[in-house]
Structures are given as structure tokens and as C-alpha cells.
N, C-alpha and C positions, 0 to 999 in steps of 0.2 A: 474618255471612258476611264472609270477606276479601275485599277485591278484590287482584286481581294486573296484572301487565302482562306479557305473552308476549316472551319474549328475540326481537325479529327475527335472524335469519339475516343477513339483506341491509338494511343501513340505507339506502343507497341507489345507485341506477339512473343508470348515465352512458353517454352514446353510443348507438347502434343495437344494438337486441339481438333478433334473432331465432331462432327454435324448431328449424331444423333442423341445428344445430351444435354441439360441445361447450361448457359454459359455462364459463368462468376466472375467477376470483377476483384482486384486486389491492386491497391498501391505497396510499391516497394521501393522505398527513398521517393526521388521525385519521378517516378515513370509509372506510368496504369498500365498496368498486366492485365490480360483475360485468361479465360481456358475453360476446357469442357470436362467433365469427369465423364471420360469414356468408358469404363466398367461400375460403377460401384460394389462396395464390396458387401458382402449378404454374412451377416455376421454369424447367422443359423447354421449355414454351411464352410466360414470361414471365419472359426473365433480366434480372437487375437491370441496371441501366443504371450511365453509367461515374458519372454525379453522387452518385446510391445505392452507390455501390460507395467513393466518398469521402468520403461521410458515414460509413458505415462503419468507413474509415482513419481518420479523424477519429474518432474515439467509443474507437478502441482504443488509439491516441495519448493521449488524455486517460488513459486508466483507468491504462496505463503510467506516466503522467508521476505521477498519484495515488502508485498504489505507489511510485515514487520519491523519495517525499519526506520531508524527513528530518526528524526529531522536535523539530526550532525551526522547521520548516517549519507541522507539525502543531500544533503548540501556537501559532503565529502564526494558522493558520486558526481553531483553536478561539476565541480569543479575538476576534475580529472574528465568527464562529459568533454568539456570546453576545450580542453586539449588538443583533444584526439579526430582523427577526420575518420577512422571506418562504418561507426555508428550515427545512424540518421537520426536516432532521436536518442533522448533519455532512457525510457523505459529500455529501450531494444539492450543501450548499452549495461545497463543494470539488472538484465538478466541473463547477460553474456559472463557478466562478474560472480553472479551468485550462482549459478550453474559451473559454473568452472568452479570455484569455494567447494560448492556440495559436491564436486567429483571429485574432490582432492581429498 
């Protein structure tokens, strides 16, 4: 008789995850994550505040600055990329650089 091993779906479980909400899928590095959004939030009765509203600013400045960068910019990133083991991909690592740039 063969043995086998059944393909998990879900390799593993992060954060709080409860049963009466839609579940989301997300890869981060090599491991698939799930999780439920237990509250969501009702923007009517809980608008963002002006900190969140600058974090925000902030995150779209970065992705901006990303697209703007020009292709000895991107080859300078890749190459420093190649280096380094904390970042899983390019992008990740390339908005960890310009985010740190624009808070400086």
C-alpha cells in the first residue's frame, strides 16, 4: 500500500482568527497565512484620525517615489537586494529603503 501526505490548504495560522467573518488569504515570504476580520471598522462612526490619515500620506509618497525611480536607481536597488537575506522580494525591500529615505 502507498502512503501519501494530503496537500494542506493552510500551512499556517497567524493572528486572531474567528468564525463569524469572511476569511482572507495572504502570502508572506514563503508561508500562506489566513485570518478573519473580526470587527470591521464603520468609518461613519470611526473616521480615521489625522495620524492614520498620515500614515496614509506617507505609504502613497513612498509607492510614488518607487514608480519614480529610474532604471540605475533599480539596478542599484537590486544589487544591494542580492545582498541581504531579511527581504523576500525586491519591491518589499525597496519600499523599506524609501520609506526610511522619506522619514529622514
Amino acid at each position: 500500500m502507498a502512503r501519501y501526505k494530503p496537500i494542506d490548504m493552510v500551512d499556517h495560522y497567524r493572528g486572531k482568527i474567528c468564525s463569524h467573518s469572511d476569511t482572507y488569504f495572504q502570502k508572506r515570504g514563503k508561508t500562506l497565512c489566513t485570518g478573519r476580520i473580526c470587527k470591521p471598522r464603520n468609518l461613519d462612526k470611526d473616521p480615521y484620525s489625522s495620524a492614520e490619515i498620515a500614515v496614509h500620506n506617507k505609504f502613497s509618497q513612498v509607492i510614488e517615489a518607487i514608480k519614480s525611480l529610474t532604471e540605475e536607481q533599480k539596478a542599484a536597488y537590486k544589487t544591494a537586494f542580492d545582498n541581504q537575506t531579511k527581504y523576500t522580494s525586491l519591491r518589499g525591500y525597496m519600499f523599506a529603503k524609501e520609506y526610511e529615505t522619506l522619514g529622514n
